[in-house]
C-alpha positions in Angstrom: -58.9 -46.3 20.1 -62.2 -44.7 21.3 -64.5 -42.6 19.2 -64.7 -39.3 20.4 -68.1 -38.4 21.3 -68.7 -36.1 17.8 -67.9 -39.8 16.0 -70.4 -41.5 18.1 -73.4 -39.3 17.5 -72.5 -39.4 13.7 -72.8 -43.0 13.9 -76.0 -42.6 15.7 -77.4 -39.8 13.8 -76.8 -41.5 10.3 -79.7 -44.1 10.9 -82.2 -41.1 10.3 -83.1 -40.4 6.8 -83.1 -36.7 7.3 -79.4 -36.6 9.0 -78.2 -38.4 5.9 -79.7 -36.3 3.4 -78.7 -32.5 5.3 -74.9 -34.8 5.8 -74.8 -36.0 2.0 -73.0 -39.3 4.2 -74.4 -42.9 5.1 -73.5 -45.9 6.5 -72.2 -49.5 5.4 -72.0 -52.1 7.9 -70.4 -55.8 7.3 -67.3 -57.1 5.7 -69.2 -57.9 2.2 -70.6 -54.4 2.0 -67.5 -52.5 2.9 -65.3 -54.9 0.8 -67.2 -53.5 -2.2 -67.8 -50.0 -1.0 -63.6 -50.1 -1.2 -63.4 -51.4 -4.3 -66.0 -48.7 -5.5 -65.7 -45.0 -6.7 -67.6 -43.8 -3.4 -65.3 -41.9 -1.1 -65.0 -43.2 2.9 -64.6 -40.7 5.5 -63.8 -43.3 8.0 -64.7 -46.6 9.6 -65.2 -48.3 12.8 -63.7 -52.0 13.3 -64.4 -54.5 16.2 -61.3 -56.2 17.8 -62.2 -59.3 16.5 -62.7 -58.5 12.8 -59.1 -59.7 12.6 -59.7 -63.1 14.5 -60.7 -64.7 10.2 -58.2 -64.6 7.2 -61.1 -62.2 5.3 -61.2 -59.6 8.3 -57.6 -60.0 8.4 -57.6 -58.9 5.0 -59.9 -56.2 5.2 -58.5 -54.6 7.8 -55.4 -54.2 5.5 -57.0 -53.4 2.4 -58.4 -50.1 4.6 -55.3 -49.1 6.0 -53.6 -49.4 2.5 -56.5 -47.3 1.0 -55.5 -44.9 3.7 -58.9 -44.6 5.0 -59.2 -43.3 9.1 -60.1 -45.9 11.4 -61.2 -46.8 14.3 -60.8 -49.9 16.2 -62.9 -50.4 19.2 -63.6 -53.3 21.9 -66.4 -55.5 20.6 -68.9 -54.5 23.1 -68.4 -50.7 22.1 -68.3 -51.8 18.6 -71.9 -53.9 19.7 -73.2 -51.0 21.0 -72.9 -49.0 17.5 -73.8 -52.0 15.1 -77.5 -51.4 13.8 -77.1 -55.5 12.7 -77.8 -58.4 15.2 -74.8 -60.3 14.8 -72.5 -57.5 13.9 -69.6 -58.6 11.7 -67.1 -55.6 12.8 -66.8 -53.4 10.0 -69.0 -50.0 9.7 -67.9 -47.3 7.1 -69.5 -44.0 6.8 -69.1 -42.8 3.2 -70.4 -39.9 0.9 -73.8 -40.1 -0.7 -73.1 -40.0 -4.6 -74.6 -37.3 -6.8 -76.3 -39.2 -9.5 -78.4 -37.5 -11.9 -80.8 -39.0 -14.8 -77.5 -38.6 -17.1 -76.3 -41.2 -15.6 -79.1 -43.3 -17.0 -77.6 -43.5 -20.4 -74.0 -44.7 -19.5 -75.5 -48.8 -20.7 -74.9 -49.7 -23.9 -78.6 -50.4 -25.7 -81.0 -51.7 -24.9 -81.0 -49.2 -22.2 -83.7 -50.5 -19.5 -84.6 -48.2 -16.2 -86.3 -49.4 -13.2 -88.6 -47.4 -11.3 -89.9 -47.6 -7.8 -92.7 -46.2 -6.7 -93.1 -45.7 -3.1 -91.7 -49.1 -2.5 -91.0 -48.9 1.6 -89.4 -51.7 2.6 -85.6 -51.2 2.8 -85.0 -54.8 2.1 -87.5 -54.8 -0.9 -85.6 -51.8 -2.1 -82.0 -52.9 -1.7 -83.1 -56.6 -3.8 -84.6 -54.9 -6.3 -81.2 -52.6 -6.9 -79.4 -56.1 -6.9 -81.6 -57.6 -9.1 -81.7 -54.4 -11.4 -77.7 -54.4 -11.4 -77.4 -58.0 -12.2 -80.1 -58.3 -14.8 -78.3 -55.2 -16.7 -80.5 -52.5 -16.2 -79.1 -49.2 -16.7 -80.0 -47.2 -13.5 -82.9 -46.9 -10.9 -85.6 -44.2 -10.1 -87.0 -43.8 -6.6 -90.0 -42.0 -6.4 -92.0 -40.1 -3.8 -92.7 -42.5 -0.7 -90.0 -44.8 -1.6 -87.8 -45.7 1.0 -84.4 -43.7 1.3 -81.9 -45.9 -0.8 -79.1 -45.6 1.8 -80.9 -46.7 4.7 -78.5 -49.1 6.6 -80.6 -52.0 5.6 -81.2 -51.2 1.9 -77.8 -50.8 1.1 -76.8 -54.0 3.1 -79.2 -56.0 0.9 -78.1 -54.0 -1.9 -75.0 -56.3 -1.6 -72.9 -53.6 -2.8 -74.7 -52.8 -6.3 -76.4 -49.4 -4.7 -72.3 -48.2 -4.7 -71.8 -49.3 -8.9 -75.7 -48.7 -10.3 -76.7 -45.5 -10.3 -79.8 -44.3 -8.1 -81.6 -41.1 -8.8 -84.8 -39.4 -6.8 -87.2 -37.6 -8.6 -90.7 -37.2 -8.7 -92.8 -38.8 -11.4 -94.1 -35.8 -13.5 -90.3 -34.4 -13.8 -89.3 -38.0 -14.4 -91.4 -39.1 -17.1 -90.6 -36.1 -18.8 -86.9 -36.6 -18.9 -87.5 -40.5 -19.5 -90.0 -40.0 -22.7 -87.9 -36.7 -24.1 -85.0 -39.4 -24.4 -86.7 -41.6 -26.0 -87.7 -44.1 -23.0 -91.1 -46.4 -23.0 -93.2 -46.3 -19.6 -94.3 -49.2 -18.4 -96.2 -50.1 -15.6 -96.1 -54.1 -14.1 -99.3 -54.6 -12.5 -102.0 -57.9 -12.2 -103.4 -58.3 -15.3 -101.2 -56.9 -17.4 -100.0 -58.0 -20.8 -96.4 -59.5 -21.7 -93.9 -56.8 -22.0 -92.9 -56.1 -25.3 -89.8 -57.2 -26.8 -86.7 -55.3 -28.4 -87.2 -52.1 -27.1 -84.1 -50.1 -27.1 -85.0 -47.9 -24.5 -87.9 -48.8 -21.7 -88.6 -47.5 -18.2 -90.4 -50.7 -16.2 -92.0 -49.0 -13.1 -93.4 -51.4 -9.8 -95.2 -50.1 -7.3 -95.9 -50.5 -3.5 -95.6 -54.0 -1.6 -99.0 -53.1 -0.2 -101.1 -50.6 -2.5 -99.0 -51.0 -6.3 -98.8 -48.0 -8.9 -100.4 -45.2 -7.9 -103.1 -44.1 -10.5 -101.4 -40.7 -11.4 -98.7 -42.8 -12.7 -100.7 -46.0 -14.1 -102.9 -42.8 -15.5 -99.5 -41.8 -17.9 -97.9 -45.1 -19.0 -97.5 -46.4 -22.6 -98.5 -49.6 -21.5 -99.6 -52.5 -18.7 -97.5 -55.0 -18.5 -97.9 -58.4 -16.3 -96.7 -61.9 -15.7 -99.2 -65.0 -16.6 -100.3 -66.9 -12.7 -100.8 -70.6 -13.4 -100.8 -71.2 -9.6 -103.3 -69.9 -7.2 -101.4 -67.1 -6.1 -102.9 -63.8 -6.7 -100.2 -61.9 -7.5 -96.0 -61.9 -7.1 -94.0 -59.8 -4.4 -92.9 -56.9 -5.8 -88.9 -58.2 -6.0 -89.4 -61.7 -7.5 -91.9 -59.7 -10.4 -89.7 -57.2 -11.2 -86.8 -59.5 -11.5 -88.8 -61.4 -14.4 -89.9 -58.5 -16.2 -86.1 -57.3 -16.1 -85.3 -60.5 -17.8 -88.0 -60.1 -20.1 -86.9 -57.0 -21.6 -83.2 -57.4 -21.4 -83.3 -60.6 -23.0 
């Protein structure tokens, strides 16, 4: 079946950051993705599937596990299915779901320690989406985009996401509203940057914030931390990417 022209300018339409946010919907493209955006609490309005998602066992079974949910779909020739894809090599699955409603509430669901990372203005989406992996794997409790981070349901972020953007909980907010809330509930803020010291341990509350891949924390915010915190260069490297040093500190304080 076709997509009538309304469903193919939402497809298109939903690779723009401001379409998403005035549609409170994005998009999730590949059989990983989807499989865990099914077996998640976000509601799908519909999806589009390729032909040839049911030529494989696991297409085969995703293709049942949407018509069981009940969800409307779509199944369209490859090349019209090509044509929508935002991916090279498409894998014939795109879902467009509703945004969720988080709120900083939702930052106290963990069990203690309770640990929150923050990103400020980190812009790539596949920068953003690892570091919500990482977060979600590591146990952190939630995550905080800032101001000048990328959206965290671009197509791209959530694909890298691997399906943790759909179970940990992402909020916005801006960083003087933010701290606030974090330190009235008892949260340390602390900031990973070169030269910093180790990060404390046994903290049963702690907000780790990383900044830009390019520029780092901005001052305002390196200006209102508790504390510096960094990660000891034996090597000749100057400094980590922003997803592999987050991903220790994590460890460090959940550990």
């Amino acid at each position: 079946m076709s997509l009538s022209t309304r469903e193919q300018k939402q497809l298109r339409a939903l690779h723009r950051r401001k379409q998403r946010e005035e549609s409170g919907l994005f998009l999730a493209e590949g059989v990983r993705v989807v499989e865990d955006l099914l077996a998640s609490p976000l509601r799908v309005q519909w999806v589009a599937t390729a032909t040839s998602l049911g030529d494989t066992e696991r297409g085969r079974a995703l293709v049942t596990s949407l018509d069981r949910a009940g969800a409307v779909r779509r199944e369209l020739a490859d090349e019209e299915f090509s044509a929508l894809a935002a991916t090279e090599h498409p894998q014939g699955v795109i879902a467009v779901a509703e945004t969720p409603g988080w709120s900083f509430a939702d930052l106290l669901r963990a069990e203690t320690p309770v640990v929150v990372l923050v990103l400020d203005a980190v812009q790539d989406p596949g920068n953003f989406g690892t570091l919500v992996r990482s977060a979600e794997a590591l146990g952190a409790a939630g995550v905080v985009a800032l101001p000048g981070t990328v959206d965290p349901w671009n197509p791209k972020a959530v694909r890298s996401a691997a399906g943790s953007s759909f179970r940990l909980p992402i909020v916005a907010g801006d960083w003087e509203d933010g701290s606030t809330w974090l330190r009235t509930h008892g949260f340390r803020l602390l900031a990973a940057a070169v030269g910093g010291e180790g990060p404390p341990r046994g903290l049963d509350r702690a907000a780790l914030v990383v900044g830009n891949e390019g520029a780092g924390i901005s001052a305002e915010v390196l200006a209102s931390v508790d504390r510096v915190v960094g990660i000891p260069l034996r090597g000749r490297a100057e400094s980590l990417n922003v997803t592999a040093a987050a991903a220790i500190l994590l460890h460090e304080l959940l550990t």
